[in-house]
C-alpha positions in Angstrom: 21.3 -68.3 35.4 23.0 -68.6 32.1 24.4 -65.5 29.8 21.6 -66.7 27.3 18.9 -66.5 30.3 20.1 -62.8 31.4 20.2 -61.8 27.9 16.9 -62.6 27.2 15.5 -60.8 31.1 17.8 -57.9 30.2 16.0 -57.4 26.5 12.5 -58.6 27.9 12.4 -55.6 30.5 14.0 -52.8 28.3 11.3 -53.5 25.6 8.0 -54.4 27.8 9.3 -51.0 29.8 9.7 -49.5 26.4 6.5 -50.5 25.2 4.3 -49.0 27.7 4.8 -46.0 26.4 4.5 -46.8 22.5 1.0 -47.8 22.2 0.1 -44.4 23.8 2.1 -42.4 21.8 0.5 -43.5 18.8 -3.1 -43.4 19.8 -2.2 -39.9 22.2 -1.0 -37.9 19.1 -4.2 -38.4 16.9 -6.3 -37.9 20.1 -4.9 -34.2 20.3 -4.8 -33.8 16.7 -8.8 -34.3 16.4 -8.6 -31.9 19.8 -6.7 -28.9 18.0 -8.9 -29.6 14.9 -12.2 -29.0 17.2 -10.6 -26.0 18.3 -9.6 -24.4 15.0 -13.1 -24.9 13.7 -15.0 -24.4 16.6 -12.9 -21.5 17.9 -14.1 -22.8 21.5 -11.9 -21.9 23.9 -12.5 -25.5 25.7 -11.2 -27.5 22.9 -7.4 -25.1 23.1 -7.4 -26.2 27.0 -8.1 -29.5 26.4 -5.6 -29.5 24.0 -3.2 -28.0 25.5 -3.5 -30.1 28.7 -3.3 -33.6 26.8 -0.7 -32.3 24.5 1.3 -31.9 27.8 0.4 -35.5 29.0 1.8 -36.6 25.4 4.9 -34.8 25.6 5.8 -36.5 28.8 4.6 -40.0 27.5 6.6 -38.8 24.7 9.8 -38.0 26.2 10.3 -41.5 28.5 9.4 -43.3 25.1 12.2 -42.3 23.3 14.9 -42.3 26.5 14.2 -45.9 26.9 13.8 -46.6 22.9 17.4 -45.7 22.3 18.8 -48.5 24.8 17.4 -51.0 22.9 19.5 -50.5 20.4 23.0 -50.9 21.8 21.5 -54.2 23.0 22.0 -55.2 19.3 25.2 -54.9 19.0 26.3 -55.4 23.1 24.3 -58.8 24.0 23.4 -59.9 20.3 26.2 -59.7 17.9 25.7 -62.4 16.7 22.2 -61.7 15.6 23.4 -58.5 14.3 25.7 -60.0 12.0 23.4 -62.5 10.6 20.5 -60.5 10.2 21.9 -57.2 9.8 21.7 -56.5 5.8 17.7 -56.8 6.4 16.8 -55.6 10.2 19.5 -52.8 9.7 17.3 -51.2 6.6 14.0 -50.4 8.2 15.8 -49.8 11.3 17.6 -47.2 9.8 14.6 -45.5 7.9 12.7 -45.4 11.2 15.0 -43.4 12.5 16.0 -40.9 9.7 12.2 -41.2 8.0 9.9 -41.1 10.9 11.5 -40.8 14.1 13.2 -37.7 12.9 10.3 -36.4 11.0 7.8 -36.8 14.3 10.6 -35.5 16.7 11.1 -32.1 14.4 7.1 -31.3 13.5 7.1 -32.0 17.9 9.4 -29.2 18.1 7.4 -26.9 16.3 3.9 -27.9 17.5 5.7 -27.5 21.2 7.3 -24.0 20.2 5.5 -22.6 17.6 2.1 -22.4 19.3 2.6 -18.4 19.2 4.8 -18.6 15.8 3.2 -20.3 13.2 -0.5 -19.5 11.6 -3.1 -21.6 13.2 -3.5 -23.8 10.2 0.5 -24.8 10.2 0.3 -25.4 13.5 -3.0 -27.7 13.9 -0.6 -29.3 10.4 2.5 -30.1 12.4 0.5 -32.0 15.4 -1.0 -34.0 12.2 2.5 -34.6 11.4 3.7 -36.0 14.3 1.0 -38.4 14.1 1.1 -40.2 11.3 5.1 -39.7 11.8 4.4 -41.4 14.9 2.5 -44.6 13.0 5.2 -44.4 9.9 7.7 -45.2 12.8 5.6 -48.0 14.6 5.1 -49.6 10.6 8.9 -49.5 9.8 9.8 -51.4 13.3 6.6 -53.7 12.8 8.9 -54.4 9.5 11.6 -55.6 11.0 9.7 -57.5 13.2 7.8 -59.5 11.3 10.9 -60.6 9.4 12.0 -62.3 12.4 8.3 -64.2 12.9 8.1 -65.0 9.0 11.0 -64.6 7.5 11.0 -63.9 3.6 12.8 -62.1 1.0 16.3 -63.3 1.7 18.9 -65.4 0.9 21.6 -67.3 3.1 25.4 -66.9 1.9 28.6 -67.6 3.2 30.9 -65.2 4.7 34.7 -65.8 6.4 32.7 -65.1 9.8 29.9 -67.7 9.1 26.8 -67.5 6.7 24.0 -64.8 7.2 21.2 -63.4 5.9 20.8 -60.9 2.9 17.7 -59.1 1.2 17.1 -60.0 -2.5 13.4 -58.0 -2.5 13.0 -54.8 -0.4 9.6 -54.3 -1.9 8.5 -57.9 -0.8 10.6 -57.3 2.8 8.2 -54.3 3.4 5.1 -56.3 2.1 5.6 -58.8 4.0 2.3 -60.4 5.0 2.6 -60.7 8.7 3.3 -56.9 8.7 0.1 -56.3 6.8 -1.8 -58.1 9.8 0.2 -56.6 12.3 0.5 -53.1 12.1 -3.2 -52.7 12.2 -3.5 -54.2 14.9 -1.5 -52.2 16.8 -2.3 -49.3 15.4 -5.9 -50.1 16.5 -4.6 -51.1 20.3 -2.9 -47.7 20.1 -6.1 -45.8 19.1 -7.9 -47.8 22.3 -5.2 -47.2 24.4 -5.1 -43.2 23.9 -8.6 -43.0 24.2 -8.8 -45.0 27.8 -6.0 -42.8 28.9 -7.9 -39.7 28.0 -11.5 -41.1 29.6 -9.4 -42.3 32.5 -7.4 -38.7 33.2 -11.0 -36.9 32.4 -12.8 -38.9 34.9 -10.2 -38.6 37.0 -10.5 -34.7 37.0 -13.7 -34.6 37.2 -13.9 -36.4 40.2 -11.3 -33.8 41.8 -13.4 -30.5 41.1 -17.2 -30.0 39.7 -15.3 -27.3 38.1 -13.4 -29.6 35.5 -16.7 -30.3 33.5 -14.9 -29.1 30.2 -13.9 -32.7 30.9 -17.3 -33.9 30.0 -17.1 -32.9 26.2 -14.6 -35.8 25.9 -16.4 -38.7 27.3 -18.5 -39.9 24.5 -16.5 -39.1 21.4 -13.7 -40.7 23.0 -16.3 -43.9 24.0 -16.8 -44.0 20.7 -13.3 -44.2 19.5 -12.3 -46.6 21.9 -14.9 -48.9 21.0 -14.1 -48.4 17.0 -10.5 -48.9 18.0 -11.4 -52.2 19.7 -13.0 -53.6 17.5 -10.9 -52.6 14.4 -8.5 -54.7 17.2 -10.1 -57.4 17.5 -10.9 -57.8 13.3 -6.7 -57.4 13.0 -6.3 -59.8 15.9 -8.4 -62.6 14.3 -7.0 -62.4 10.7 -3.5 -62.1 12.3 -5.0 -65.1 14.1 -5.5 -67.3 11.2 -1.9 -66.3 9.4 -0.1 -67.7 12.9 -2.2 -70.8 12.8 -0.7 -71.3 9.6 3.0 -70.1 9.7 3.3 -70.8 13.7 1.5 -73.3 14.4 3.5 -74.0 17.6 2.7 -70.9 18.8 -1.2 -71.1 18.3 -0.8 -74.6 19.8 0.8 -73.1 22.8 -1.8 -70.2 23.3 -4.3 -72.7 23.8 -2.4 -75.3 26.2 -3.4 -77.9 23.4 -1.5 -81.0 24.0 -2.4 -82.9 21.6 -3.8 -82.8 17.7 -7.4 -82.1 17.6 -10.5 -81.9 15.2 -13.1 -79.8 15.7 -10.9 -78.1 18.5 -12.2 -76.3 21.3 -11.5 -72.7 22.8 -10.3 -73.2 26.7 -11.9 -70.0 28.4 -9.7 -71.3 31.4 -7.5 -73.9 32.0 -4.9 -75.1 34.6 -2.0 -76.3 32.8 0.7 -78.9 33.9 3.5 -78.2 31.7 5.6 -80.8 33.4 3.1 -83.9 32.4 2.2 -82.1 29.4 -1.3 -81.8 30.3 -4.4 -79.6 31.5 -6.3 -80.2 34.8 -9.9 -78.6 35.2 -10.3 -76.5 32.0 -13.7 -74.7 30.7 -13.8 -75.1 27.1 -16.4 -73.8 24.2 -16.6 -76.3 21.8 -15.3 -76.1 18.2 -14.3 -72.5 19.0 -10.7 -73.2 18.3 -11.1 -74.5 14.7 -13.2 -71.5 13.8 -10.5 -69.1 14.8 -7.7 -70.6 13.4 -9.2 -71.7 10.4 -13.5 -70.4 9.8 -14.4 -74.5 9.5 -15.6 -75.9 12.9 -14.3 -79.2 12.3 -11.0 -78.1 10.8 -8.1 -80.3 12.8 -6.2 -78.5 14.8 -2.3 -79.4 15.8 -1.5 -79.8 18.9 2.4 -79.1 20.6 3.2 -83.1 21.0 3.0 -83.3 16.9 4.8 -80.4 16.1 7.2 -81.4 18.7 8.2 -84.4 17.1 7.4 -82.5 13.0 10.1 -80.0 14.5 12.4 -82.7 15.6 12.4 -84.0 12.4 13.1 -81.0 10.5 15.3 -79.2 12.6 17.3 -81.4 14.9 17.1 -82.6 18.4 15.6 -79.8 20.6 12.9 -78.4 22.9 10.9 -76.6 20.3 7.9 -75.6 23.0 7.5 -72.2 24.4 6.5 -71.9 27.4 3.1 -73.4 27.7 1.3 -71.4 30.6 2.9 -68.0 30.3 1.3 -68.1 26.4 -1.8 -69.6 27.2 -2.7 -66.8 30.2 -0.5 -64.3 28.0 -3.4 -64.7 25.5 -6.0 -64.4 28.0 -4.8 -62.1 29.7 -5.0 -59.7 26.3 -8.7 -60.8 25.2 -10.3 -61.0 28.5 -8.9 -57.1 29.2 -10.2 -56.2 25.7 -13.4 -57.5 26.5 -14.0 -55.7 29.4 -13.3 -52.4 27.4 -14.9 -53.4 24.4 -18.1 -53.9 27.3 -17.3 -50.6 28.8 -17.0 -48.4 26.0 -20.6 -49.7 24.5 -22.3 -48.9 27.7 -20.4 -45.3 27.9 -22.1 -44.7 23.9 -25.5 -45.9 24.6 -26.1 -44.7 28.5 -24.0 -41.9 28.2 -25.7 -39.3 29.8 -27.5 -41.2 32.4 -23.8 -42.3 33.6 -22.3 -39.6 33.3 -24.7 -38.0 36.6 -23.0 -40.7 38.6 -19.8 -40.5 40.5 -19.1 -44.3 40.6 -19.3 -44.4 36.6 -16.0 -42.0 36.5 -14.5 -44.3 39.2 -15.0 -46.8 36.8 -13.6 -45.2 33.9 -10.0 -43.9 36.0 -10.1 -48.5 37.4 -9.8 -49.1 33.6 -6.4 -47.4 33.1 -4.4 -50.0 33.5 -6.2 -52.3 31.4 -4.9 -51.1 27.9 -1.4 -51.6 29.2 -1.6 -55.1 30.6 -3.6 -55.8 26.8 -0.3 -54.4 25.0 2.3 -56.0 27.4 0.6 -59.4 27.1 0.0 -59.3 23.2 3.6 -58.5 23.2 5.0 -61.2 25.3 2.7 -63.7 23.4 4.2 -62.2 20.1 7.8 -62.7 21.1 7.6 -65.9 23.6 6.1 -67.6 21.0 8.7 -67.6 18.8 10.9 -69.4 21.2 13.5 -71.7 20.8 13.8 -69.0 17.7 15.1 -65.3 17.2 14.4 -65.8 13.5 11.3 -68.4 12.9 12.7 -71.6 11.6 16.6 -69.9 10.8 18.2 -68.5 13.9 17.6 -70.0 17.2 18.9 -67.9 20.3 21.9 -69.5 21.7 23.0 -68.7 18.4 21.9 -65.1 18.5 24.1 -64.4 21.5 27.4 -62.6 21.8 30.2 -64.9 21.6 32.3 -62.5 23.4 30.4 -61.7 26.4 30.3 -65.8 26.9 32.7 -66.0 29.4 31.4 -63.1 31.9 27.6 -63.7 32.2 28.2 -61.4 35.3 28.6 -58.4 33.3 25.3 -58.9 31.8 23.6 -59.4 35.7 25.2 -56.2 36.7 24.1 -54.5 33.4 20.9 -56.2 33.9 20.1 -54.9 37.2 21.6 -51.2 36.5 19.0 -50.9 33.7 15.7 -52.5 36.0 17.3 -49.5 39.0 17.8 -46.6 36.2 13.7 -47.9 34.5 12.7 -48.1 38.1 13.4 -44.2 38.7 12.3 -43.2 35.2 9.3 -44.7 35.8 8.8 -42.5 39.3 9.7 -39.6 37.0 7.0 -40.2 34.7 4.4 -41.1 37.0 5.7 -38.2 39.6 5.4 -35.7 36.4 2.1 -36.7 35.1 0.5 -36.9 38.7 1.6 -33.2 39.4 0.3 -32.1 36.4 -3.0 -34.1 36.7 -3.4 -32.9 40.6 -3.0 -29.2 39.2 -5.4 -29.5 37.1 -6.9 -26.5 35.3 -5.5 -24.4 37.4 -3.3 -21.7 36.3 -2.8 -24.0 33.2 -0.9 -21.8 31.5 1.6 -21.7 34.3 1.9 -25.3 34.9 2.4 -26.3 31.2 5.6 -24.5 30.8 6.7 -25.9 33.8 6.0 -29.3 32.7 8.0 -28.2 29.2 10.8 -26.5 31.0 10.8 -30.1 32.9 10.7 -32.1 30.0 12.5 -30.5 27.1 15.8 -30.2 29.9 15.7 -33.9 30.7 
């Protein structure tokens, strides 16, 4: 493989690594929030333990988040210097107040909540966990930023330098107002929201399948039902208008999603497909008619374009080039991400309406700890069909990656495979850590909770 190839692998694993623990981080710390609030009104000694016992699960989540956060950022500067220097005036900013703004805020109101438990008044303290989470979503928003200025660029200028032209900001209001950001950042602030409050049904099940004596479990199965469903669907409404905006500023990559080959009126939505990227084609494929043109556009018979068009428009416009992410991996990327929403979505309404009838049932909790994992492949795949779509570009329509890369790593693409496969062996053991931490804390239980939390935080706060 090529240095550009590794490059990409070596930035593709850090961040999908990275980013199963960010969606959980930001719905976690609202979760325990609302817990410590039922607590301090209530004064019900069930709503501190529960607290207390997620608050742990978060800290650990927590802790792996931000050890394999920081990598990221060397990348910049190590595999992409290029990038760096072009884009650097306007990625640098809200990079920059992420981590003195939010990051530093949520890390220092964690330190409190963690240590000052005993310290602080009950109302400071139930304050600082508030804190941390909207800290925690201040952070997400100010990457998000920077983000979305590489899928829709705006509020820039290109100048010439004596080391090549590159970008620079002419409107930080209109940078951080940018409207891709405004239809992003709900949306994962929603998946976050559904993704904390699987985790907690999936761990509360989980328990309550261990010992009839974790039923303090049970006070958390239908509020949280209900705010995974509300976070779903608040998903899916942010998905769909985020939906339309790509339709219009990417079309390649909505073309893409839907393995659609060629340009179509009244368009239809392929529930599945088998694609043939080679003879740019589809084999047996399952479609709903018209479906397409109403989600890209509300009007049924709205024309949709289709990857052999903007092929050729691209051409045109930009040069000779292979302008066409990879078909497949979008189209079941996409899929992959809806179909694992649905299921949720399906779950979570049966857990509100039946909820006490299921909750007499062992194979209902089974069910609830088999949905876990579904959150995570949603985030992974809506994150891969964020990014992949983009391709050939690292900045839509202005930077394409080969021109992204370090020039000075060019000639030793082996340095990047060694560097490549240090950082999939050193994920591979924090990921045993995490999982090894959170499954002794789970198998413990309630038991001796007191004892086993400031194990866990001697554990954690060392590493």
């Amino acid at each position: 493989m090529d240095l550009l190839t590794l490059a990409r692998l070596q930035f593709a694993a850090t961040t999908v690594y990275h980013f199963l623990f960010v969606p959980l981080t930001l719905g976690l710390s609202f979760l325990v929030a609302w817990m410590q609030y039922k607590y301090y009104k209530t004064h019900d000694q069930a709503w501190d333990t529960l607290t207390r016992y997620f608050g742990t699960l978060f800290l650990i989540n927590f802790a792996v988040g931000v050890v394999t956060g920081i990598v990221q950022e060397f990348q910049f500067g190590m595999n992409w210097s290029n990038y760096s220097r072009f884009v650097g005036d306007i990625f640098g900013a809200p990079l920059a107040i992420e981590a003195l703004a939010a990051f530093f805020l949520e890390s220092t109101f964690l330190g409190l909540w963690i240590f000052g438990r005993d310290k602080l008044s009950p109302k400071l303290h139930l304050a600082t966990i508030w804190i941390v989470a909207f800290a925690s979503s201040l952070s997400s928003l100010w990457i998000l930023i920077a983000n979305s200025f590489m899928q829709s660029p705006t509020a820039f200028k290109i100048v010439e330098t004596a080391f090549g032209p590159r970008a620079e900001m002419t409107d930080f209001w209109a940078l951080i107002t940018n409207p891709h950001v405004l239809r992003q950042f709900p949306h994962v602030l929603a998946s976050g929201l559904a993704t904390g409050a699987i985790f907690v049904l999936a761990i509360s099940a989980l328990n309550l399948l261990m010992s009839h004596k974790n039923d303090v479990f049970k006070k958390l199965i239908k509020p949280m039902s209900i705010v995974g469903a509300i976070a779903l669907i608040l998903s899916v409404g942010a998905g769909d208008a985020q939906g339309k905006y790509i339709a219009k500023h990417q079309p390649m990559k909505l073309a893409t999603s839907e393995a659609l080959w060629e340009t179509t009126a009244s368009a239809p939505f392929s529930i599945v497909s088998v694609i043939d990227e080679k003879r740019g084609m589809n084999g047996v494929s399952i479609e709903i008619p018209y479906a397409l043109s109403i989600l890209a556009t509300n009007d049924p018979n709205a024309t949709v374009q289709g990857i052999n068009d903007l092929q050729k428009q691209y051409e045109a416009e930009y040069g000779p080039g292979d302008y066409t992410p990879p078909v497949a991996l979008m189209f079941y990327s996409f899929r992959a991400m809806v179909y694992a929403g649905t299921l949720m979505l399906i779950v979570m309404i049966l857990s509100i309406i039946f909820s006490k009838k299921l909750q007499q049932h062992r194979w209902y909790y089974v069910i609830l700890v088999l949905m876990l994992p579904l959150p995570y492949l949603c985030n992974t795949a809506g994150w891969i069909f964020a990014e992949v779509g983009r391709t050939p570009w690292i900045v839509q329509g202005i930077l394409k990656l080969q021109d992204g890369i370090s020039t000075a790593a060019s000639a030793n693409a082996t340095t990047v495979l060694i560097s490549l496969i240090g950082f999939v062996v050193l994920y591979g053991i924090l990921a045993i850590i995490d999982v090894s931490l959170m499954a002794n804390f789970i198998k413990k239980g309630l038991k001796n909770i007191d004892q086993t939390i400031q194990e866990e935080k001697e554990v954690v706060t060392t590493w």
